[in-house]
N, C-alpha and C positions, 0 to 999 in steps of 0.2 A: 049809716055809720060804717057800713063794712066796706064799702066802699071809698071812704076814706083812708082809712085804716090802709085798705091795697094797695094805694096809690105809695107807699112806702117803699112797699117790696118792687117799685121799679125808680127808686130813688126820688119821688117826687111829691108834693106835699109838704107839710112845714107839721112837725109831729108835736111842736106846744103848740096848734092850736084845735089839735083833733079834742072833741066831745070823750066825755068820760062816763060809764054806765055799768055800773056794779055786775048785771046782769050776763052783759055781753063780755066782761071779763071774765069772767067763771065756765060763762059758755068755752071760750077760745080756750082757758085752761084744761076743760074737762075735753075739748079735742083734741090738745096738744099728748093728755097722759093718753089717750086712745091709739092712734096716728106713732107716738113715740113707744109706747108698748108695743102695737104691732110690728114696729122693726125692728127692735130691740129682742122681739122675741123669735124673731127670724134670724140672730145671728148670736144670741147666749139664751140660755135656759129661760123659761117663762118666768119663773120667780126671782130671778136676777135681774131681769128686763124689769119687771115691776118696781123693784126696788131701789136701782139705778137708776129710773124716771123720775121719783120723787126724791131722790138725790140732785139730779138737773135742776129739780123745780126748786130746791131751797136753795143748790145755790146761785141761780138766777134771781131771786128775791134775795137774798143777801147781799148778790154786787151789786143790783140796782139800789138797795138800800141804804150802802155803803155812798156808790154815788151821790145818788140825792140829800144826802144826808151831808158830806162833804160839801153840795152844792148850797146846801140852807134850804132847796126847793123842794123837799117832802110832798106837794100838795100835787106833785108832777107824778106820782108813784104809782098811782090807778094807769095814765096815760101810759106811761114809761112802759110797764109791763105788759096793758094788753096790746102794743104796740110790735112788742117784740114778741109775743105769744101770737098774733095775729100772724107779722111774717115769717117767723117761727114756722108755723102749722101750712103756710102756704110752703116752703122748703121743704116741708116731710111730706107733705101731697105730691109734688117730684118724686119724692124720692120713693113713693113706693113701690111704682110700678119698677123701680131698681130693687127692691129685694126681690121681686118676681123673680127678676129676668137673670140674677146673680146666682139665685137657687136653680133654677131651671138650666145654665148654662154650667156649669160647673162641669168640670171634663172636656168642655167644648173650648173651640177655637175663638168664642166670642167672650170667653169669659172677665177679661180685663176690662171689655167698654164698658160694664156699669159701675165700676173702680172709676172710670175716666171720668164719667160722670156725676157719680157721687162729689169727687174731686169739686167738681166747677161749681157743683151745689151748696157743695163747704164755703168754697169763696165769695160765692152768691152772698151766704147767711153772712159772713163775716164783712163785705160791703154794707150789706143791709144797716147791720148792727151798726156799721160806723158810722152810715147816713144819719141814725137815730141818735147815736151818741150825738155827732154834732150838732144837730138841730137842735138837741135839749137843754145841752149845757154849752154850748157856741166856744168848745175847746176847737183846735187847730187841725184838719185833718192827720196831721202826724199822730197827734197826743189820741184824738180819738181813734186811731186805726191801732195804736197799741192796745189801748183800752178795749178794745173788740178781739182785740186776737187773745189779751187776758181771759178777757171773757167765755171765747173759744175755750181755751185753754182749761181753767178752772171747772166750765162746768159738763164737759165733755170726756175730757181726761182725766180730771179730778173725782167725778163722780166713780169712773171704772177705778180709779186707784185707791179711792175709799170703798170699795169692794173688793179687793184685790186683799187689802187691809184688815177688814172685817172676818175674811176666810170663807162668804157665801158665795 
């Protein structure tokens, strides 16, 4: 199954026909909060990181529910998620050995390449997302690359700004 699932994160695969497994969603959720706390906790307070990840995580289950929900396809919503929790978690597997190398370089003359990178890995996720958006709901690459960068948007920046909000 996991291996389906990957075949995502290099844009290939068709994501309504992937297998669906209660099991192995919760798994990919519960490495996603792991994987997203440890980086999160490398660049804002540990208990901010904490709390900000399950900010990410509802409102990625709110867009996607909002989607599907819009689409009438509800029954897509196990798939949908742990599809984007699977290349999700493979994007933050990159990117850790970038909080290493960010912490580690700091002061130094290398310190902007894991910025450079993080960068491509943003665009990476945000490709990804729109592969998925469109195979799901067979909206237009335009419609779906907005809807990824929404998505981007909402649950990344959103999350910090309803912390920011809150005063934790």
């Amino acid at each position: 199954m996991l291996k389906e699932y990957l075949q995502l994160c290099w844009l290939s695969g068709y994501p309504e026909d992937l297998p669906t497994d209660r099991k192995f969603l919760f798994i990919n959720l519960g490495l996603y909060l792991l994987l997203g706390l440890f980086i999160q906790a490398n660049i804002s307070d540990p208990i901010e990181a904490f709390i900000q990840i399950f900010i990410e995580i509802f409102i990625t289950i709110l867009f996607m529910a909002v989607l599907l929900w819009k689409d009438g396809s509800t029954y897509n919503f196990e798939r949908f998620l742990t599809a984007i929790l699977v290349c999700e978690n493979v994007v933050y597997f990159f990117a850790l050995p970038l909080a290493f190398w960010f912490i580690f370089a700091k002061g130094s003359d290398t310190v902007g390449y894991p910025i450079y990178i993080g960068v491509i890995l943003v665009v990476w996720s945000i490709i990804i997302i729109t592969y998925l958006i469109k195979g799901l709901f067979d909206y237009s690459w335009r419609t779906s690359t907005l809807l990824s960068l929404a998505y981007f948007i909402l649950t990344y920046f959103g999350s910090f700004g309803i912390l920011l909000m809150t005063g934790l």
